[in-house]
RONUDO-680188 format. One record per residue: residue number from 1; residue in one letter; x, y, z of N, C-alpha, C in turn. Coordinates in Angstrom, 1 decimal. Each point is the difference from the previous one (the first is absolute). Example, Ala and Ser with C-alpha at 12.3 -4.5 7.8 and 13.67 -1.06 7.14 Angstrom:
REM RONUDO-680188
   seq   type      n.X      n.Y      n.Z     ca.X     ca.Y     ca.Z      c.X      c.Y      c.Z
     1      a     13.2     -5.7      7.8     -0.9      1.2      0.0      0.9      1.2      0.0
     2      s     -0.4      1.1     -0.7      0.9      1.1      0.0     -0.8      1.1      0.8
This chain:
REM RONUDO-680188
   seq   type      n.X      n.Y      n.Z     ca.X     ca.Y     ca.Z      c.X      c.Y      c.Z
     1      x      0.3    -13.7    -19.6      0.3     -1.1      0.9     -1.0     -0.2      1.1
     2      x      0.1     -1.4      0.6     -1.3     -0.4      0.7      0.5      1.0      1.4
     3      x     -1.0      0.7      0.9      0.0      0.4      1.1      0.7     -1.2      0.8
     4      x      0.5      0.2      1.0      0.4     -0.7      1.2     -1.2      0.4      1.5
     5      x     -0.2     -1.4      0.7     -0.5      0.0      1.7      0.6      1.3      0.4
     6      x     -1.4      0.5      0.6     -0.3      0.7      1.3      0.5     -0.2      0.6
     7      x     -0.1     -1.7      0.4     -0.1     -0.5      1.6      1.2     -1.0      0.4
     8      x      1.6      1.1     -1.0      1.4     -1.0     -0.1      0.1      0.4      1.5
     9      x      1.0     -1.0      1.0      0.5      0.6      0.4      1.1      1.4      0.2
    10      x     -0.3      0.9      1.4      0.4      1.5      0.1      0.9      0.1      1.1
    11      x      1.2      0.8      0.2      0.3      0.2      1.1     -0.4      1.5      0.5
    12      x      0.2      0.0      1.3     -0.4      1.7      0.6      1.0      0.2      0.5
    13      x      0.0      1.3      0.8      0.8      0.4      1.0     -1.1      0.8      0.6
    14      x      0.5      0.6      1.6     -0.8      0.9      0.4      1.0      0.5      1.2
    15      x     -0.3      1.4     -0.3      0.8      0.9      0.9     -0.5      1.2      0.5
    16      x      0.3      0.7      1.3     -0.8      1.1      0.1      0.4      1.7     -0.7
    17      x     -1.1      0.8      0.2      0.1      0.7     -0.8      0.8      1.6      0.6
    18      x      1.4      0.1     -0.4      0.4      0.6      0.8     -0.1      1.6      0.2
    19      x     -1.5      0.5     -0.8     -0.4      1.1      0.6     -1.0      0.0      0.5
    20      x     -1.0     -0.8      0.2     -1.3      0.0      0.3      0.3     -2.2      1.2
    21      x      0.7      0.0      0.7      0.4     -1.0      0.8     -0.9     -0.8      1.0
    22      x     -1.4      0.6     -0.4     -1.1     -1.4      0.6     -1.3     -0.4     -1.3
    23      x      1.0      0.1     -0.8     -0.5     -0.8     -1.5      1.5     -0.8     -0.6
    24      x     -0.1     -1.1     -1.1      0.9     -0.5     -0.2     -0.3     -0.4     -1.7
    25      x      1.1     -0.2     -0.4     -0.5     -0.6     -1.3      0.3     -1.2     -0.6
    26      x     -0.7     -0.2     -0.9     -0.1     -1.5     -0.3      0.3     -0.6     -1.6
    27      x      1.4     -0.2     -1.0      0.4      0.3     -0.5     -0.5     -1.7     -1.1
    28      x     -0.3      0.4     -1.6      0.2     -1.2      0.1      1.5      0.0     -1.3
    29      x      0.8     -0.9      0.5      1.5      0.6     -0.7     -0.1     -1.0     -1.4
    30      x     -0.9     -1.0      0.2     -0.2     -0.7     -1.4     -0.4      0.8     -1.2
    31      x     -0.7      1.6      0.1     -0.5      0.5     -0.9      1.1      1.1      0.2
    32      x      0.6      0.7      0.9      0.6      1.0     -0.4      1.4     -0.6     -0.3
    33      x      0.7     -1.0     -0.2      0.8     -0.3     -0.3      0.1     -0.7     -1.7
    34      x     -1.6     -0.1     -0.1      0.1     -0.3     -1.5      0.5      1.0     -0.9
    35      x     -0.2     -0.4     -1.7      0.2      0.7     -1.0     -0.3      0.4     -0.9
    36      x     -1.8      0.3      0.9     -0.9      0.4     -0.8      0.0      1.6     -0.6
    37      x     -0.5      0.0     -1.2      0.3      2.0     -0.5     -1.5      0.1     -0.8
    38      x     -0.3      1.2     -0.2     -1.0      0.4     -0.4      0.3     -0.2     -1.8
    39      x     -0.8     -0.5     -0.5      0.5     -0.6     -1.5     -0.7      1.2     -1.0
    40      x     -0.9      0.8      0.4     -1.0      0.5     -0.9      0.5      0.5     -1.3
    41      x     -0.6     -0.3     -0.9      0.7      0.4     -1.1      0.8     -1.1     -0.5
    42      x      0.4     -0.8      0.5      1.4     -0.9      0.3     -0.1     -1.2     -0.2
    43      x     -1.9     -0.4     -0.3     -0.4     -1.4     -0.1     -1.0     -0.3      1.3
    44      x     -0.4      1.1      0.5     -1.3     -0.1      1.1     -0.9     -0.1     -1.1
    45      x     -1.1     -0.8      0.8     -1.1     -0.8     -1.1     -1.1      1.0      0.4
    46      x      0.2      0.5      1.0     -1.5      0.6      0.9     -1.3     -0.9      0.6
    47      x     -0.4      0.9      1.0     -0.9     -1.1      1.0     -1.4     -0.1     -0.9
    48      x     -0.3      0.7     -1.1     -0.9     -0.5     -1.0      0.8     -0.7     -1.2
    49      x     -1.1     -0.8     -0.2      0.4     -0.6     -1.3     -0.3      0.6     -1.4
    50      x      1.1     -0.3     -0.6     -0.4      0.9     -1.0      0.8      1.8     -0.3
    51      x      0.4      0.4      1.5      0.3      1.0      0.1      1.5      0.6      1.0
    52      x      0.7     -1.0     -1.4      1.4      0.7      1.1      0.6      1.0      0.0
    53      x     -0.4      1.3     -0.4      0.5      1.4      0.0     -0.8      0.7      1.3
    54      x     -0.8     -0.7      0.7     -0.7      0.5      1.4      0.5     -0.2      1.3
    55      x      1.4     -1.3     -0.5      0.1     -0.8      1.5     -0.5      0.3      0.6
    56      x      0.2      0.5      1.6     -0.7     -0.4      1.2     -1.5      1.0      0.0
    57      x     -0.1      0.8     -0.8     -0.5      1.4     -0.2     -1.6     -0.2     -0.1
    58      x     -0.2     -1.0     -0.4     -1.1     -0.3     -0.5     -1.4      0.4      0.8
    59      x     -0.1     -0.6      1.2     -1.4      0.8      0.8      0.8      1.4      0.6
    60      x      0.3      0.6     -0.4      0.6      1.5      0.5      0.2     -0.2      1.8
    61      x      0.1      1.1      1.1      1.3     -0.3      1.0     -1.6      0.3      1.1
    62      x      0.2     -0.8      1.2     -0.8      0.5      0.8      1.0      0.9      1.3
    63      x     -0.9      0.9      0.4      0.9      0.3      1.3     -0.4     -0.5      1.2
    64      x      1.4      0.3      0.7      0.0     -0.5      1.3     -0.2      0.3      1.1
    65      x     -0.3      2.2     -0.4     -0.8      0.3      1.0      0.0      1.5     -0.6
    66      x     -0.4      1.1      0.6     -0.3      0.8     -0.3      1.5      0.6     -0.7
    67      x      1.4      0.6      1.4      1.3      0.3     -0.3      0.2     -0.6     -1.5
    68      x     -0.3     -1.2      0.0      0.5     -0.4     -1.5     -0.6      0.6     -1.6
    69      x     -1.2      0.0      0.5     -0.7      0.3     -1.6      0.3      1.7      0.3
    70      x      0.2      0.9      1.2      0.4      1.2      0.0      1.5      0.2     -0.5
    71      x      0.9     -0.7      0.3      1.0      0.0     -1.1     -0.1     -0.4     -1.3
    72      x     -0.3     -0.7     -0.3     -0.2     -0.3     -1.5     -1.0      1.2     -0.6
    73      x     -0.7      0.6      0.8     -0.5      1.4     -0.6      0.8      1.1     -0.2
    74      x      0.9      0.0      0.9      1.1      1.0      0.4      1.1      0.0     -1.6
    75      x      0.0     -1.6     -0.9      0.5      0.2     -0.4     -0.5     -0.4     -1.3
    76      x     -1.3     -0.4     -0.2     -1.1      0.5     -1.5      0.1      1.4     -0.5
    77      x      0.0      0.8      1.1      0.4      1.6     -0.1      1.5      0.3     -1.1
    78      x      0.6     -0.4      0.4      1.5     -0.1     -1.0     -0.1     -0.5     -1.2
    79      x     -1.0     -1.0     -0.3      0.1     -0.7     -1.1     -0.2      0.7     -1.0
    80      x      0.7      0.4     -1.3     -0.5      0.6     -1.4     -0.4     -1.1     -1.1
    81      x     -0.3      0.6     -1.0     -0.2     -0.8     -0.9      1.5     -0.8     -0.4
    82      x      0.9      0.2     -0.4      0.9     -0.9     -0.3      0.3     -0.6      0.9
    83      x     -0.5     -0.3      1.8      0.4     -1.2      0.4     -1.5     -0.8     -0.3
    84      x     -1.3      0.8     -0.2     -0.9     -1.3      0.8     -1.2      0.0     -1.8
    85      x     -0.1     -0.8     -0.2     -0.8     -0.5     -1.2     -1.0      0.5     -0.1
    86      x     -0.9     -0.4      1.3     -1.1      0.2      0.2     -0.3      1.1      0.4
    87      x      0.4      1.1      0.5     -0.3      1.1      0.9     -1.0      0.7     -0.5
    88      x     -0.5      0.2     -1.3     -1.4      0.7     -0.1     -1.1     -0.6      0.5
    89      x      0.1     -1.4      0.2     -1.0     -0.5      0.2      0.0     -0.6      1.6
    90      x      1.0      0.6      0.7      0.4      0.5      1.8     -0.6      1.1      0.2
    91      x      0.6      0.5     -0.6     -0.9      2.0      0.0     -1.7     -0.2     -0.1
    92      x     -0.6     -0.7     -0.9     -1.0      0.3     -0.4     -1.1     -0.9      0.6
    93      x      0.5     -1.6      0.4     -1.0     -0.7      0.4      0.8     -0.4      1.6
    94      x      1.2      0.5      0.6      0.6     -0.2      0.9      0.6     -1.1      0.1
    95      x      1.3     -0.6      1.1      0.6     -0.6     -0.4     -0.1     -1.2      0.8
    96      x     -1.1      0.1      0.8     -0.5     -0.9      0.8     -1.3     -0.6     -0.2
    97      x     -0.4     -1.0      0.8     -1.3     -1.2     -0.1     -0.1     -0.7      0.9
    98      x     -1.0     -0.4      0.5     -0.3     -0.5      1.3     -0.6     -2.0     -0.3
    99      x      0.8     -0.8      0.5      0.0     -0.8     -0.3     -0.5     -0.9      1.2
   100      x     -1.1     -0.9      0.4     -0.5     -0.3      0.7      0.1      0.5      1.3
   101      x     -0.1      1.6      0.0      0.1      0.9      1.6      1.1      1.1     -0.1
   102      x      1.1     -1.0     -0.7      1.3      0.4      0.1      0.3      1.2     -1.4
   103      x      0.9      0.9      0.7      0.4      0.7     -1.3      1.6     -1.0     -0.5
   104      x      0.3      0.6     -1.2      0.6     -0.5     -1.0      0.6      0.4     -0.9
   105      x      1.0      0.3     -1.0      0.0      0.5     -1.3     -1.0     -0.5     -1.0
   106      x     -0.3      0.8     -0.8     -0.8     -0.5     -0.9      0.4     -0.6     -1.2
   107      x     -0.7     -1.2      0.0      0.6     -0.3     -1.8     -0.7      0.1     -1.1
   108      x      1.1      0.1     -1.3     -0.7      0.5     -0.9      0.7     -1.0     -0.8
   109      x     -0.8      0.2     -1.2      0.2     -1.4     -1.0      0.8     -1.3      0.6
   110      x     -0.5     -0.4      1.3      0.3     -1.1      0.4      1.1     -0.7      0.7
   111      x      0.5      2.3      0.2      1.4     -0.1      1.2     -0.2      0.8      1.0
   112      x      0.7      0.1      1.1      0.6      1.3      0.5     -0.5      1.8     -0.8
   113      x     -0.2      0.5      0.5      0.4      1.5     -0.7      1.1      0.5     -0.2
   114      x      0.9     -0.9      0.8      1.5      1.2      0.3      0.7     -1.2     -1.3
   115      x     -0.3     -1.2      0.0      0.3     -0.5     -1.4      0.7      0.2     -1.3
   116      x      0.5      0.7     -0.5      0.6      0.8     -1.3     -0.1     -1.6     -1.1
   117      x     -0.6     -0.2     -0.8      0.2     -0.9     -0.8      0.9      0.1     -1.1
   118      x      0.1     -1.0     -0.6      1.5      0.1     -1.3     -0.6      0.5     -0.9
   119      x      0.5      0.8     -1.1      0.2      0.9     -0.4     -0.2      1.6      0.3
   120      x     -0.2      0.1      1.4     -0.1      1.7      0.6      1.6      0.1      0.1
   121      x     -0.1      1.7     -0.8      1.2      0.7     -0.4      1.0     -0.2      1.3
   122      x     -0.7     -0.1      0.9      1.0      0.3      1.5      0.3     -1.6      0.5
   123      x     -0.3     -0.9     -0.7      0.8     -1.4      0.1     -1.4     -0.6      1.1
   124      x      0.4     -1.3     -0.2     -1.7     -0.9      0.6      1.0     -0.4      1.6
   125      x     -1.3     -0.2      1.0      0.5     -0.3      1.4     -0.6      0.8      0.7
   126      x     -0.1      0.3      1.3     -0.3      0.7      0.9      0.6      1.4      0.0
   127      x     -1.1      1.2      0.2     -0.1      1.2     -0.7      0.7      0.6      1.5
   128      x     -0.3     -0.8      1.4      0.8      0.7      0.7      1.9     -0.4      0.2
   129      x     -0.1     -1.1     -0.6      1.4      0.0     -0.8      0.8      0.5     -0.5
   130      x     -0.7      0.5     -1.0      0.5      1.2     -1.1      0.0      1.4      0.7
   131      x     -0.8      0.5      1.1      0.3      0.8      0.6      1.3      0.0      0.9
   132      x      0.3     -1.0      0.9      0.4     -0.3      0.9      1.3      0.1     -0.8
   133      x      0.6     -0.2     -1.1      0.8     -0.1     -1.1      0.3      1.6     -0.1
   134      x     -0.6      0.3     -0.4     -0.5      1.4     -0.4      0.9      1.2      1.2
   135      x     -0.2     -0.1      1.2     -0.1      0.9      1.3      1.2     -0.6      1.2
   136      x      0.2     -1.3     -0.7      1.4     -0.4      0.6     -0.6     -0.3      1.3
   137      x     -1.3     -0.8      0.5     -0.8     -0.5      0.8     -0.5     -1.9      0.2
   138      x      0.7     -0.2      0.9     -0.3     -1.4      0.2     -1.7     -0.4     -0.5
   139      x     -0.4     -1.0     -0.9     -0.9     -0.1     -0.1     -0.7     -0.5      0.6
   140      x      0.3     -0.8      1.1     -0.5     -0.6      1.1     -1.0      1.3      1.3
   141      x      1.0      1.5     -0.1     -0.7      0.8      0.2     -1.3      0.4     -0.4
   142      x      0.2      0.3     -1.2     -1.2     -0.2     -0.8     -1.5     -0.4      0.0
   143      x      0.3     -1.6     -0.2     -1.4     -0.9     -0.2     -0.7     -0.4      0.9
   144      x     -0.9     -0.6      0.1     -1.1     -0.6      0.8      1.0     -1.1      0.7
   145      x     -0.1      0.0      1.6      0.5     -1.4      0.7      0.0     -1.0     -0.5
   146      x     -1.3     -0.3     -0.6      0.5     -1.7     -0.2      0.8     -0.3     -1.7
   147      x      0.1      1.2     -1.0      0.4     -0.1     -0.7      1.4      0.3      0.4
   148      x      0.9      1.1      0.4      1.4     -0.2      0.2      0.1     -1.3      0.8
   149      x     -0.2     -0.6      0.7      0.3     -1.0      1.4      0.3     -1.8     -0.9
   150      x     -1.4      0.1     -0.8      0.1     -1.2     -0.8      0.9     -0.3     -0.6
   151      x      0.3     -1.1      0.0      0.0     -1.7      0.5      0.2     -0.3      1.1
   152      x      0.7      1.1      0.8      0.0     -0.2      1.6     -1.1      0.5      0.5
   153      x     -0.2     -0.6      1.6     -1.0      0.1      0.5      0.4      0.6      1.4
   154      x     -0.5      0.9      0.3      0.0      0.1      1.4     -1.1     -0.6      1.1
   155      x      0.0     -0.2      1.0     -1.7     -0.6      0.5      0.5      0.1      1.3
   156      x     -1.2     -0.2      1.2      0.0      0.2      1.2     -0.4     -0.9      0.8
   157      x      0.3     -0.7      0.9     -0.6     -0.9      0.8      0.6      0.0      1.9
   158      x     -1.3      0.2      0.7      0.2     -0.2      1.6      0.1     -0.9      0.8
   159      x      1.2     -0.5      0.1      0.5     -1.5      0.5     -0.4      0.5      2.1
   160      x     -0.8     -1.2      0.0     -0.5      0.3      1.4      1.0     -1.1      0.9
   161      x     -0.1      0.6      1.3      0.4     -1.1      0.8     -0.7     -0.5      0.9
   162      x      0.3     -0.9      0.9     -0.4     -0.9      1.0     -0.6      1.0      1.4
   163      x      1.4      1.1      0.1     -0.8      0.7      1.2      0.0      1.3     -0.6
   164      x     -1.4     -0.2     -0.9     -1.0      1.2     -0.6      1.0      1.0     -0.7
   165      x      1.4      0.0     -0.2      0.2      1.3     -0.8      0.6     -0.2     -1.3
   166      x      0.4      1.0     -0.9     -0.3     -0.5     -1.1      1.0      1.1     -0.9
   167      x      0.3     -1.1     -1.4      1.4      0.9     -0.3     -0.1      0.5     -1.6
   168      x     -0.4      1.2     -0.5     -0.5      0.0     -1.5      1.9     -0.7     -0.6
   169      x     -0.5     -0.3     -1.1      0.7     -0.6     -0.7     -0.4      0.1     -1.6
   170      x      1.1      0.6     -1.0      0.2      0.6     -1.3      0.8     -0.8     -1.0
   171      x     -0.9     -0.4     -0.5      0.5     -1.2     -1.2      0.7      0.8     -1.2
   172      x      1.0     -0.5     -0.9      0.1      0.2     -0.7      0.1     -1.4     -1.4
   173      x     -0.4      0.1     -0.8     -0.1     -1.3     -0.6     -0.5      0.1     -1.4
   174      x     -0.2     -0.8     -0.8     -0.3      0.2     -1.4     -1.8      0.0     -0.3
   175      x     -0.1      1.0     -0.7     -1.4      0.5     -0.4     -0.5     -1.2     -1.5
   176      x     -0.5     -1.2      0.8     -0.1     -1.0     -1.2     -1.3     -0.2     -0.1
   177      x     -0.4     -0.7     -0.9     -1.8      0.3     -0.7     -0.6     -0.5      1.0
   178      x      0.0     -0.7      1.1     -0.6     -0.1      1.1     -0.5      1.5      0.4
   179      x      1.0      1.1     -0.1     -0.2      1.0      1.1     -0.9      1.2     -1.1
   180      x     -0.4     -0.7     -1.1     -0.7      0.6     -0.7     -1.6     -0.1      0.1
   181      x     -0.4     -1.0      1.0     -1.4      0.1      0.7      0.0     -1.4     -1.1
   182      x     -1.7      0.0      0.1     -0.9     -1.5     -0.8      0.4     -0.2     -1.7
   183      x      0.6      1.4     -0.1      0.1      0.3     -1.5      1.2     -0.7     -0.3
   184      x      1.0      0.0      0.8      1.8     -0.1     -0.4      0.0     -1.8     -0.4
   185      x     -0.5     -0.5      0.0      0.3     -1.5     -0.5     -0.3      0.1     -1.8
   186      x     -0.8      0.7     -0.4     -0.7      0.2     -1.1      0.5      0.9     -0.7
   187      x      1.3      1.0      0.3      0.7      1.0     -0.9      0.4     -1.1     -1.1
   188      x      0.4      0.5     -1.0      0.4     -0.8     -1.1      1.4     -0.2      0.5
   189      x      1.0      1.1      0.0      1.2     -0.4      0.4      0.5      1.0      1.2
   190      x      0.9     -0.5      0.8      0.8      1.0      1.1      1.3     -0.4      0.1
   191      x      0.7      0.9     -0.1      1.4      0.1      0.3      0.5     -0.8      1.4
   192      x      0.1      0.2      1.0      0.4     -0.3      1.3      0.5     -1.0      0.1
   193      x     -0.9     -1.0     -0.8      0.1     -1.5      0.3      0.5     -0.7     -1.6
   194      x      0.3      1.2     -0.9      0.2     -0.6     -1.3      1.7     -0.5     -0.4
   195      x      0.7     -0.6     -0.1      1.5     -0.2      0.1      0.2      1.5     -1.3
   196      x     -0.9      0.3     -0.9      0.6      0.9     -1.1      0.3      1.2      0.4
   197      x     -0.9      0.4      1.1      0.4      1.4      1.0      1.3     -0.3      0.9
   198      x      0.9     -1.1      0.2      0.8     -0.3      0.8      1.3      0.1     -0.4
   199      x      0.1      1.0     -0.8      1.7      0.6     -0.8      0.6      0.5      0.6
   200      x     -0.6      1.1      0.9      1.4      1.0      0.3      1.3     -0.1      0.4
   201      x      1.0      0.5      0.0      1.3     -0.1      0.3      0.4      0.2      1.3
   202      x     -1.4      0.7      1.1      0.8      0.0      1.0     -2.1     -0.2      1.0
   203      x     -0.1     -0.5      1.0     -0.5     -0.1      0.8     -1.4      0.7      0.2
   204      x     -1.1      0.0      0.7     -0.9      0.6     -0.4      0.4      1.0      1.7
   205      x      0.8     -0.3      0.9      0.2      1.1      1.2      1.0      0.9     -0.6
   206      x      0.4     -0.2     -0.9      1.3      0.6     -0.8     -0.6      1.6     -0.9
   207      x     -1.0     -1.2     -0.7     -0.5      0.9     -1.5     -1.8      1.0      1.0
   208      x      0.1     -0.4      0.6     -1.6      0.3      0.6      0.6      0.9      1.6
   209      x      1.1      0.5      0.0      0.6      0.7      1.7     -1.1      0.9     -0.4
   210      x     -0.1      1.2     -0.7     -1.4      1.2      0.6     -1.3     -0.7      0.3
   211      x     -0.3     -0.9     -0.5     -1.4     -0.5      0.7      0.1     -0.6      1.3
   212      x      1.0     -0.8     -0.2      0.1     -0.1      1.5      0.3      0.2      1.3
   213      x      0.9      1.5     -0.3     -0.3      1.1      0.8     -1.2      0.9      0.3
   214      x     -0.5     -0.1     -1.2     -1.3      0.8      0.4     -0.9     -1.0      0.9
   215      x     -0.3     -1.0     -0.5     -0.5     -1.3      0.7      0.3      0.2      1.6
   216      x      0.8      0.2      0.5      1.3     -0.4      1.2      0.3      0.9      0.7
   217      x      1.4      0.5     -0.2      1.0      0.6      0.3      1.4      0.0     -0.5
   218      x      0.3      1.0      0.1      1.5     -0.2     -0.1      0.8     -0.9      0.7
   219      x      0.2      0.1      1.2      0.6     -1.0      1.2     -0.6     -1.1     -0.2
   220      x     -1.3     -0.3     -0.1     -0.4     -1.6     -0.1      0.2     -0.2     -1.4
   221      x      0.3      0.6     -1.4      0.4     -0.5     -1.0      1.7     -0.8      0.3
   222      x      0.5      0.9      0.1      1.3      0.2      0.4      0.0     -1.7      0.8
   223      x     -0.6      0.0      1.0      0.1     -1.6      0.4     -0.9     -0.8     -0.5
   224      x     -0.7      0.1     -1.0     -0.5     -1.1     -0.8      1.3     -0.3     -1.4
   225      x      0.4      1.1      0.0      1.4     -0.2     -1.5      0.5     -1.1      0.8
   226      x      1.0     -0.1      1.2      0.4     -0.8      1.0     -0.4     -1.8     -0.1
   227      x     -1.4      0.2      0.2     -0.5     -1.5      0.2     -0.5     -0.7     -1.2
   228      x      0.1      1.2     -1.3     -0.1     -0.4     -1.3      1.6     -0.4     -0.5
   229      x      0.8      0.1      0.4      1.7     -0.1     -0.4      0.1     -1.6      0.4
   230      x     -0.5      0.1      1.2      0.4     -0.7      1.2     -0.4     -1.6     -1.0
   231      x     -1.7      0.4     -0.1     -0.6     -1.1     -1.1      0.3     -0.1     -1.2
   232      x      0.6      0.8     -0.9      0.7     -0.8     -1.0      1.4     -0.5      0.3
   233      x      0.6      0.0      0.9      1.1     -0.4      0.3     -0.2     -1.2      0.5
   234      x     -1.5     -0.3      0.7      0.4     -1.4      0.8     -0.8     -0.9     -1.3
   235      x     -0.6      0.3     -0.9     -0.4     -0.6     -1.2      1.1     -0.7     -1.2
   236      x      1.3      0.9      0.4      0.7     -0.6     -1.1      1.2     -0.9      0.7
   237      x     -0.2      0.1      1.8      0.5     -0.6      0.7     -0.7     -1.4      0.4
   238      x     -0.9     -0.1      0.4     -0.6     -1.2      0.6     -0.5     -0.6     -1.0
   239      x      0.7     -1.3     -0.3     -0.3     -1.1     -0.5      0.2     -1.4      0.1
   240      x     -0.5     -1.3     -0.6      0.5     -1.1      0.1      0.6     -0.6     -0.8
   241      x      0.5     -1.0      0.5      1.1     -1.3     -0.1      0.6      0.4     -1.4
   242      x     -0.8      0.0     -0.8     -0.1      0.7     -2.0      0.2      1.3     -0.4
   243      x      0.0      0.8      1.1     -0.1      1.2     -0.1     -1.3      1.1     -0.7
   244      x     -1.0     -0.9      0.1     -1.4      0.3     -0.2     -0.4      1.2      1.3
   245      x     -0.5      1.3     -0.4     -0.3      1.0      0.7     -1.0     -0.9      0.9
   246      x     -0.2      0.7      1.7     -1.2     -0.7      0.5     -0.9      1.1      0.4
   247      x      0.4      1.3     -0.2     -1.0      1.2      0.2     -0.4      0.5     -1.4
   248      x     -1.5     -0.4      0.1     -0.2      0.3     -1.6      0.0      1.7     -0.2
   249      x      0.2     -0.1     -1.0     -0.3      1.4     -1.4     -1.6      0.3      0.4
   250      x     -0.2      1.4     -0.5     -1.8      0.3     -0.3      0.0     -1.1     -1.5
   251      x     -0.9     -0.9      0.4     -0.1     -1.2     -1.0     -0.1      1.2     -1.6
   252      x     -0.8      0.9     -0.3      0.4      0.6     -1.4      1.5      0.6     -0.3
   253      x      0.3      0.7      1.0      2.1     -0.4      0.0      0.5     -1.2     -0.5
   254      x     -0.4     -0.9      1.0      0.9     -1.1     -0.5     -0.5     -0.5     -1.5
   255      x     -1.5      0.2     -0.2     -0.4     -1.0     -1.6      1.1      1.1     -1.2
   256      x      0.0      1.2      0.3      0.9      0.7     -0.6      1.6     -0.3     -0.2
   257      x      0.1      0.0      1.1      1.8     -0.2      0.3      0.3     -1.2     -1.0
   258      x     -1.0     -1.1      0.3      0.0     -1.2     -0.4      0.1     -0.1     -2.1
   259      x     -0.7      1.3     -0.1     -0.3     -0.4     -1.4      1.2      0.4     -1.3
């Protein structure tokens, strides 16, 4: 199905953050109230063409700072051969690569390393998956930040004021091929914006609560559930003369709902 606009109309909310109370967050409820789910396997096409058993995997994970690629080492250590495909070739040529400055996972035949492709005995998908499976461990613990986190985005921005002081402010919002740099217009396909990823049965604040605690907080999750209720309720409430909704859907919701 054809992608849907970036640039539909969004609603936000924003509220402060009730353990950290001179930062605030900035919510956007058009995307966490959608019904978007991770399809892989499922009819994800992948961001190369040609190659839908890679989905998002394809240029392997960068980190986000040191803490990060030091957990994800913390748990390459764990990995055996029946979760990870590749591991001889982690062991032997390492499981990293330095990609314009930056380290990175390395890829190999044109994925990720932590990759498991179809037909490996231990099932295709992400090898810290199968661990995470394995150890009865959130896999979100697990992986590289920007890989658990995606399709959501976290980001940061310092809203200044008039008499010089200034207030950080914590986005939460959907990780759409924009936020994939100069490259993201030119993936072959992405989920976020596709109505085919827009199945699930229950909400993406619903089906996505550990990331957005880790993202957050508990207490500020806890009042984003609140202002997400709040917005599908005023969605199936506010309408005109016809009874036509006037707060739209994340437009790939609605092309779905619609079909």
């Amino acid at each position: 199905m054809k992608e849907t606009s970036l640039t539909a109309p969004r609603h936000w909310v924003e509220f402060q953050d009730p353990e950290e109370p001179e930062q605030i967050y900035r919510i956007d409820l058009t995307w966490l109230t959608s019904k978007w789910n991770c399809i892989y396997g499922r009819g994800c096409k992948g961001i190369e063409k040609g190659r839908p058993n890679d989905g998002c995997c394809t240029h392997g994970a960068h980190f986000s700072e040191k803490s990060d690629y030091r957990n994800a080492k913390k748990w390459v250590a764990k990995l055996t051969d029946e979760d990870w495909q590749h591991r001889d070739i982690g062991l032997k040529k390492g499981w990293t690569e330095v990609e314009d400055g930056a380290d990175k996972t390395r890829v190999v035949n044109g994925a990720c390393i932590f990759l498991n492709r179809p037909g490996f005995a231990g099932g295709d998908g992400c090898a810290f998956h199968r661990l995470g499976a394995r150890i009865n461990e959130q896999p979100a613990d697990l992986k590289p930040e920007v890989c658990w986190q995606l399709p959501i985005r976290r980001d940061y921005e310092r809203r200044k004021f008039e008499d010089k002081s200034e207030q950080l402010v914590v986005l939460i919002t959907e990780y759409d091929r924009r936020s994939w740099g100069e490259g993201g217009v030119e993936l072959n396909w992405y989920c976020s914006s596709n109505p085919e990823a827009h199945t699930a049965a229950e909400p993406v604040y619903v089906t996505e609560r550990y990331t957005l605690i880790k993202l957050m907080n508990e207490k500020a999750y806890q009042i984003l559930v609140e202002h997400c209720k709040a917005h599908e309720a005023a969605i199936n409430q506010v309408t005109d003369s016809k009874g036509r909704k006037l707060i739209p859907l994340h437009p790939a919701t609605a092309v779905w709902e619609r079909k």
